[in-house]
VOBA-1610 file (N, C-alpha, C; in pm, whole numbers, padded with zeros to 5 digits, always signed):
BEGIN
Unk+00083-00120+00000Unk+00000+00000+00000Unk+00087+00125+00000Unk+00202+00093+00077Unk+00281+00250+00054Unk+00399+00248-00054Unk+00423+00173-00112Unk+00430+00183-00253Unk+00383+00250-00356Unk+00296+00167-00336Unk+00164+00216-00433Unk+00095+00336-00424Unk+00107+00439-00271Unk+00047+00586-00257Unk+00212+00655-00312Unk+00289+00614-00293Unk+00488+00680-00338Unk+00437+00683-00452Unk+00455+00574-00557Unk+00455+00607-00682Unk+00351+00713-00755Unk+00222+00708-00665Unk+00081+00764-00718Unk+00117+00892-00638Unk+00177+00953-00599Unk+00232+01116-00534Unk+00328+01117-00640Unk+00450+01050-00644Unk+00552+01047-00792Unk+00508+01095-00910Unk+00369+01046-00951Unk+00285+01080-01058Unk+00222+01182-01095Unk+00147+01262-00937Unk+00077+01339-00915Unk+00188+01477-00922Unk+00347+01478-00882Unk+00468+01560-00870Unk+00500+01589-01035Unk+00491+01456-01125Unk+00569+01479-01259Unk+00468+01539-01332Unk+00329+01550-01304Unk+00247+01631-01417Unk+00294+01732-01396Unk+00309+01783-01562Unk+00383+01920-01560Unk+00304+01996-01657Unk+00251+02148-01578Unk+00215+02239-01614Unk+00211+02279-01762Unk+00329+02216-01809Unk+00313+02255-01977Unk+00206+02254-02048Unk+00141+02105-02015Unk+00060+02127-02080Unk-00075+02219-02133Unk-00029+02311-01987Unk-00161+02446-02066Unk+00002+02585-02103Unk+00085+02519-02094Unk+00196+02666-02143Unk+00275+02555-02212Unk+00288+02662-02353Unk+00335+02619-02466Unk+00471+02635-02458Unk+00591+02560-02454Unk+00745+02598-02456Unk+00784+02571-02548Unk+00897+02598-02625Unk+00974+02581-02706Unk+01090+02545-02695Unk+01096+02405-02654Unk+01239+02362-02629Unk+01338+02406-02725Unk+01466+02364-02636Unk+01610+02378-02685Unk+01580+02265-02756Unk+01633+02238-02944Unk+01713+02144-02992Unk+01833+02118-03018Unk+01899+02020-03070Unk+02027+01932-03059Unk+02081+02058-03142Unk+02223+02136-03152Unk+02294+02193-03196Unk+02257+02357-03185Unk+02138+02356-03131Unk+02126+02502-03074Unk+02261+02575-02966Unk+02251+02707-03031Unk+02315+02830-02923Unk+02277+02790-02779Unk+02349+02781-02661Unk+02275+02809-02522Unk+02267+03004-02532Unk+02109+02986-02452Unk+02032+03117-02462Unk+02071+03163-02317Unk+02093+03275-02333Unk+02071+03358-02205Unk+02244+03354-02134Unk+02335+03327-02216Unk+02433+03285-02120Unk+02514+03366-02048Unk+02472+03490-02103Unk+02525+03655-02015Unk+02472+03628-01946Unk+02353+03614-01874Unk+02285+03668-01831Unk+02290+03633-01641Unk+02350+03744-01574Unk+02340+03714-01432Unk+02250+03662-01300Unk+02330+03572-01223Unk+02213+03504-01172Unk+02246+03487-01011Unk+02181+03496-00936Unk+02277+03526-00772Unk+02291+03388-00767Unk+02426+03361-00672Unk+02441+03231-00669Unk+02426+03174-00498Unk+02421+03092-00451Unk+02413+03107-00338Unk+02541+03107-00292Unk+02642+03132-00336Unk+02799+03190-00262Unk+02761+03306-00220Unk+02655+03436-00233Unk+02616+03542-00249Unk+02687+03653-00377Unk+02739+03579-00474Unk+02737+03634-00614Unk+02701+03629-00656Unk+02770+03694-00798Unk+02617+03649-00896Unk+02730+03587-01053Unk+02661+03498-01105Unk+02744+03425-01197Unk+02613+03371-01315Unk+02706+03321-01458Unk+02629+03342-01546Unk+02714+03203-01597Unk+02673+03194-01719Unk+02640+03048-01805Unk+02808+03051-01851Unk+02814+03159-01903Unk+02894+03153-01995Unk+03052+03158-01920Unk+03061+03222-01813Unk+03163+03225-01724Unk+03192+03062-01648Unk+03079+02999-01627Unk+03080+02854-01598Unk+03108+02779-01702Unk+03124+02801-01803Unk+03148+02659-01917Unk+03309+02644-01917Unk+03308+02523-01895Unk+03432+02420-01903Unk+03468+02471-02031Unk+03619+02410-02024Unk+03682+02418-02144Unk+03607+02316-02229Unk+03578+02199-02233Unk+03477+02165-02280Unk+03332+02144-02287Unk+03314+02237-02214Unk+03119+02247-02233Unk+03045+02276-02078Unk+02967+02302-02086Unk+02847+02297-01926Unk+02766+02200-01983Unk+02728+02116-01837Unk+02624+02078-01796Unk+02514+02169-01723Unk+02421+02186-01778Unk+02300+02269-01690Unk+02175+02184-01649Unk+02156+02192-01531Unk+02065+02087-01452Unk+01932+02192-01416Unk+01845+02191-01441Unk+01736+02232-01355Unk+01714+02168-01236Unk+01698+02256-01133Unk+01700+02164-00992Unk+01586+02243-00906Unk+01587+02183-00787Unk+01550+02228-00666Unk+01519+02170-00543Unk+01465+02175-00425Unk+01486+02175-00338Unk+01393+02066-00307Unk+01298+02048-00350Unk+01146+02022-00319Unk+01107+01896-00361Unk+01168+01883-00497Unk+01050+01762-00635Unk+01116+01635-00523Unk+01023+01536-00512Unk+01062+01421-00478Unk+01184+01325-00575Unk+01161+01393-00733Unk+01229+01257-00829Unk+01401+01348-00791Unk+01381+01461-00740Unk+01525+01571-00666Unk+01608+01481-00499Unk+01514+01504-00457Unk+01560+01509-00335Unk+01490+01358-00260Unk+01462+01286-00348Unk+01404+01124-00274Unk+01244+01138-00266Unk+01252+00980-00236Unk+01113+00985-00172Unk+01132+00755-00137Unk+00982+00735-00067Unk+01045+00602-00035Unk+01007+00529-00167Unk+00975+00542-00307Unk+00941+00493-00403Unk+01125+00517-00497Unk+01175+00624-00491Unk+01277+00611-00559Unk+01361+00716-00472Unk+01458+00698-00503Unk+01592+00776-00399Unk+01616+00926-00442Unk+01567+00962-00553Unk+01621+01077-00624Unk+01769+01100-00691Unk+01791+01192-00743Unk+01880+01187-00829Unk+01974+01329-00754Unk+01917+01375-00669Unk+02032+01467-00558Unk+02155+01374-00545Unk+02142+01289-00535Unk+02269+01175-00482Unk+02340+01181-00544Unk+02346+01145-00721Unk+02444+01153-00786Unk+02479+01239-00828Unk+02446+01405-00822Unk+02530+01522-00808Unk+02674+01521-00770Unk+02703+01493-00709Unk+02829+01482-00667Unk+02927+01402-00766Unk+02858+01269-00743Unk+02972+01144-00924Unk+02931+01292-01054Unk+02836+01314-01074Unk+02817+01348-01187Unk+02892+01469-01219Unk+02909+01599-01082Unk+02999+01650-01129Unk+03139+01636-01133Unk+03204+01501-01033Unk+03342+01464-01044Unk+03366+01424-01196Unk+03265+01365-01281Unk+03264+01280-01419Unk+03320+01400-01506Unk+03232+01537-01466Unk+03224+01614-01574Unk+03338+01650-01579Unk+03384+01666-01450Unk+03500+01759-01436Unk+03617+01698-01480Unk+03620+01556-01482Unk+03738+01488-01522Unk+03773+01489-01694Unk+03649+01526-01782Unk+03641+01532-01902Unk+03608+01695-01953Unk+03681+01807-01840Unk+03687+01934-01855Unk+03536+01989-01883Unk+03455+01914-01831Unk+03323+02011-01843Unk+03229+02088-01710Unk+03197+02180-01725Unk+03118+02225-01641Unk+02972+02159-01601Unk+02978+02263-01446Unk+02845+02160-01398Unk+02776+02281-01317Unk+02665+02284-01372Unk+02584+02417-01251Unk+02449+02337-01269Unk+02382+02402-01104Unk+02225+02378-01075Unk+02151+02523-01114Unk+02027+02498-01147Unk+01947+02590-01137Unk+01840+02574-01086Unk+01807+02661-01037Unk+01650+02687-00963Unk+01588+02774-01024Unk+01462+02759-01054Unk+01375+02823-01159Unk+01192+02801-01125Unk+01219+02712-00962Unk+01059+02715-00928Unk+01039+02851-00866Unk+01037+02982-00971Unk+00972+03115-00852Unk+00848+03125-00816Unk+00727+03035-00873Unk+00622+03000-00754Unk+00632+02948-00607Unk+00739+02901-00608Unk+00785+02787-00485Unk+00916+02860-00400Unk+00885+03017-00410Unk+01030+03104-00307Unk+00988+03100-00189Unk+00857+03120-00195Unk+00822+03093+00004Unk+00801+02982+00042Unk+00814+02858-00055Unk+00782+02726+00003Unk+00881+02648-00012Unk+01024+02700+00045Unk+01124+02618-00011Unk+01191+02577-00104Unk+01195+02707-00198Unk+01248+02736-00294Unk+01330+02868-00302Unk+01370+02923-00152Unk+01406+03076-00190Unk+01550+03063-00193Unk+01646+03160-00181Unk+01735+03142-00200Unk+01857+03127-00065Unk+01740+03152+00032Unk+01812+03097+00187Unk+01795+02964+00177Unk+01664+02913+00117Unk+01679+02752+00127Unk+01727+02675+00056Unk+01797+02727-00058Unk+01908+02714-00141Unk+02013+02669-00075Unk+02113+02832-00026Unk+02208+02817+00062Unk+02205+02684+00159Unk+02093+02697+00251Unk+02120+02558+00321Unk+02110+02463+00265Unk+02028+02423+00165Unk+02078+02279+00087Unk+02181+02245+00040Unk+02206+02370-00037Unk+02381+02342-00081Unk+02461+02323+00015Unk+02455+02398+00146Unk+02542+02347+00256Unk+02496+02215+00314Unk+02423+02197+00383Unk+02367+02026+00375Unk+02433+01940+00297Unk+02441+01929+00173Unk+02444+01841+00087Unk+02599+01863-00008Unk+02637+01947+00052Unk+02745+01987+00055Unk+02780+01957-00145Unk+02684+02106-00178Unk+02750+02110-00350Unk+02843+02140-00377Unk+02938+02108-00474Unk+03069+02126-00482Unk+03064+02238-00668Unk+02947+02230-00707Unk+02887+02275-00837Unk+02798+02436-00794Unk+02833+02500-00856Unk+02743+02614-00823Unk+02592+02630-00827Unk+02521+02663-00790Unk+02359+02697-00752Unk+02301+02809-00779Unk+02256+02805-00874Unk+02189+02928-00917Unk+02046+02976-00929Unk+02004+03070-00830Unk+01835+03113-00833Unk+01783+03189-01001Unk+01721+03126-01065Unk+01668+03153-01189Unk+01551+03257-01161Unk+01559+03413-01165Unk+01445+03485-01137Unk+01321+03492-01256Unk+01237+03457-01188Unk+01066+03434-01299Unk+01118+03369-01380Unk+01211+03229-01355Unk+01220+03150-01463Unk+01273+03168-01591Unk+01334+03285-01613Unk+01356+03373-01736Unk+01460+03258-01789Unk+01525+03181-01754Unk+01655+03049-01784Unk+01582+02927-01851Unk+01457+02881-01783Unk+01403+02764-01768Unk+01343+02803-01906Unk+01269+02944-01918Unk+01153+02977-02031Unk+01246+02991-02178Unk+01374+03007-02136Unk+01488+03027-02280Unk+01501+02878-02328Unk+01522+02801-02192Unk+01541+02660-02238Unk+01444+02595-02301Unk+01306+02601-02238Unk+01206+02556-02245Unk+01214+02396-02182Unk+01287+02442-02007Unk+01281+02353-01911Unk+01215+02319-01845Unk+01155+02229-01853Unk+00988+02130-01839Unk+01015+02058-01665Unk+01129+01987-01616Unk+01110+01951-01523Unk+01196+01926-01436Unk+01220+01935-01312Unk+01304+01910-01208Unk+01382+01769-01145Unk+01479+01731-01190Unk+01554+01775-01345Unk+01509+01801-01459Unk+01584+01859-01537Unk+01613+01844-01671Unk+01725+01854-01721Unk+01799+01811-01755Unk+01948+01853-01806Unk+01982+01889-01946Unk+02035+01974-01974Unk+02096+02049-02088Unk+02233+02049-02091Unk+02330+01963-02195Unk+02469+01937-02191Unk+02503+02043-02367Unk+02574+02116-02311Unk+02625+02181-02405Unk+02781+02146-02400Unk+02816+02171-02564Unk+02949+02132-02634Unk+03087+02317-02571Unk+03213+02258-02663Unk+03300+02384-02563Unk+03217+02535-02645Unk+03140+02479-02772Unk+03128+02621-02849Unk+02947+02644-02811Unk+02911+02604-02719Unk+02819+02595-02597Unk+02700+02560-02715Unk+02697+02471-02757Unk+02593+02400-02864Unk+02522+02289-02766Unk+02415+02319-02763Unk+02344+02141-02725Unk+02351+02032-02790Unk+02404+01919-02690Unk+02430+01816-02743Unk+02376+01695-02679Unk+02312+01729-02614Unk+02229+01597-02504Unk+02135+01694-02459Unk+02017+01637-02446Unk+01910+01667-02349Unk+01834+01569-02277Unk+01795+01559-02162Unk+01657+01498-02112Unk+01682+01482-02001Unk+01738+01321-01955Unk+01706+01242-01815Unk+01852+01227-01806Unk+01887+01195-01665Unk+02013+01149-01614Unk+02008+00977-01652Unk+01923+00937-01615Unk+01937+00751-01615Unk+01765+00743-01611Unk+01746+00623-01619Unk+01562+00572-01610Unk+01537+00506-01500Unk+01632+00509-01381Unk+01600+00447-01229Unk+01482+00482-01174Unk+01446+00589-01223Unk+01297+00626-01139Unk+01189+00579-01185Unk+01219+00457-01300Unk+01096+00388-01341Unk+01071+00255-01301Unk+00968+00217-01201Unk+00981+00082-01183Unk+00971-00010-01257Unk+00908+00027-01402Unk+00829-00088-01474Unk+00985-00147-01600Unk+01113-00030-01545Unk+01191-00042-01672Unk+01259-00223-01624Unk+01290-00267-01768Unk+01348-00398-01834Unk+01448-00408-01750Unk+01530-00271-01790Unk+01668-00225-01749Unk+01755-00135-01685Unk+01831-00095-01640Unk+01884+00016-01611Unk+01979+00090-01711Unk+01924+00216-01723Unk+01995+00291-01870Unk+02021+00386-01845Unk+02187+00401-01853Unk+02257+00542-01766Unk+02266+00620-01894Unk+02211+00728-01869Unk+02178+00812-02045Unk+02310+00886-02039Unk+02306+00982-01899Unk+02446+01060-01896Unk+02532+01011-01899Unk+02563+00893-01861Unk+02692+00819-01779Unk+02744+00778-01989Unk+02630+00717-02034Unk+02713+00685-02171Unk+02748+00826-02294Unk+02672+00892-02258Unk+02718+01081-02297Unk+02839+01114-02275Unk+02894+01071-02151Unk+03017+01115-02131Unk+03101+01021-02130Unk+03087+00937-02186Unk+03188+00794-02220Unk+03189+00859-02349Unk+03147+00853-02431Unk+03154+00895-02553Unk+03252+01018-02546Unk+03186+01156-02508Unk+03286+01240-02515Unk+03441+01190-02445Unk+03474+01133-02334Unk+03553+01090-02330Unk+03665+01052-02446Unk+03619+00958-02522Unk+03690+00910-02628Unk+03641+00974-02744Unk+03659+01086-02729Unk+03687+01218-02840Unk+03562+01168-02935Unk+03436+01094-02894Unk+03331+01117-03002Unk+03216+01161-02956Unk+03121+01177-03102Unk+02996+01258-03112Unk+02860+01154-02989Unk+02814+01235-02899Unk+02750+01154-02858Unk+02624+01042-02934Unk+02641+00919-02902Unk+02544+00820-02955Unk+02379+00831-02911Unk+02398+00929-02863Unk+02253+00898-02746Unk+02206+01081-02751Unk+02133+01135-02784Unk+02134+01274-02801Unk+01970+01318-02710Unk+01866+01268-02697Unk+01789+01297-02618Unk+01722+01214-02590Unk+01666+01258-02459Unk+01603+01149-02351Unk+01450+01235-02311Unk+01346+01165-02278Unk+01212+01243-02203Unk+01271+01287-02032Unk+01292+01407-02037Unk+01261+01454-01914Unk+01183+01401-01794Unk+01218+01381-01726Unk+01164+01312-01617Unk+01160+01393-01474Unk+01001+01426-01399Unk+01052+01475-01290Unk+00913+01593-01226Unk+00936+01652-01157Unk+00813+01783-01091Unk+00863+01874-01203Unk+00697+01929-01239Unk+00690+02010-01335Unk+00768+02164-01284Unk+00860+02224-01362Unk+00902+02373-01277Unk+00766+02432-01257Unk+00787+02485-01139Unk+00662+02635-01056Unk+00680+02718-01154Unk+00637+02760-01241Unk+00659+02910-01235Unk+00544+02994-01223Unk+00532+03119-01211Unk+00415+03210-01165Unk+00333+03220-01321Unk+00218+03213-01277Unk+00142+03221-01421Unk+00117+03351-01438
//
């Protein structure tokens, strides 16, 4: 029975708002948008896209504080956990790694940027954290859910989008590390084999 109410809250978390707001995702070889563009970080600076990209590329994560498929739940563990491998991975193959926060419906409910700071301290991020104001990051991307990841190349082109892995599905065959083979590939100096994945996750807040 508590299984079965986890997964059916899991369900009730990933409907995502899009469907009455129309986005226009990022596709494969697009410009990253917005990458001037300043964002407070919870170090109490303020930092931007383009100052974060690795010599070979950023990773950009939509994140936050809140979504269960983020931060756990007793149906699946969340994907907060592997923050840490994922940015040691990147970093070993010269790429950047930043979070964003982009639920600004959700600043007084654990989404502000004090509850930022303490998560990142908690959880001790080693990747920078960035508060996305009115979503203006998420709405360039046309970032649907908490996660979502956006892997851009060194000449900041998209080259992967969607899910980290498919662990948060019980019904899967298999286990299929989407990022983990993204960056095997770049590793050995090739074009990734695997270029997008369905987003998986709590729909971003944003204020209607």
């Amino acid at each position: 029975m508590k299984l079965i109410l986890s997964i059916t809250l899991l369900a009730l978390f990933s409907l995502s708002s899009t469907s009455m707001l129309e986005l226009n995702e990022l596709q494969i070889g697009d410009q990253m948008p917005l990458a001037q563009q300043k964002m407070d970080n919870v170090l109490g600076t303020q930092s931007n896209l383009m100052e974060l990209n690795g010599e070979n590329g950023l990773l950009v994560v939509f994140s936050c504080n809140t979504c269960p498929f983020v931060i756990g739940s007793d149906h699946f563990d969340g994907w907060e956990k592997d923050y840490d491998q994922i940015y040691t991975r990147a970093s070993e193959i010269k790429i950047g790694m930043v979070l964003i926060n982009s639920n600004e419906a959700k600043r007084d409910r654990g989404d502000s940027i004090d509850d930022m700071k303490q998560r990142a301290e908690e959880k001790h991020y080693r990747m920078p954290y960035l508060l996305d104001t009115d979503s203006k990051l998420a709405d360039a991307f046309g970032a649907r859910t908490t996660p979502h990841i956006f892997l851009f190349n060194k000449d900041r082109k998209l080259i992967y989008k969607g899910a980290i892995d498919n662990l948060w599905d019980p019904k899967r065959t298999k286990d299929e590390f989407y990022l983990t083979q993204v960056f095997n590939d770049l590793s050995k100096g090739q074009k990734p084999s695997l270029e997008s994945t369905g987003p998986k996750g709590c729909s971003i807040k944003r204020n209607k």
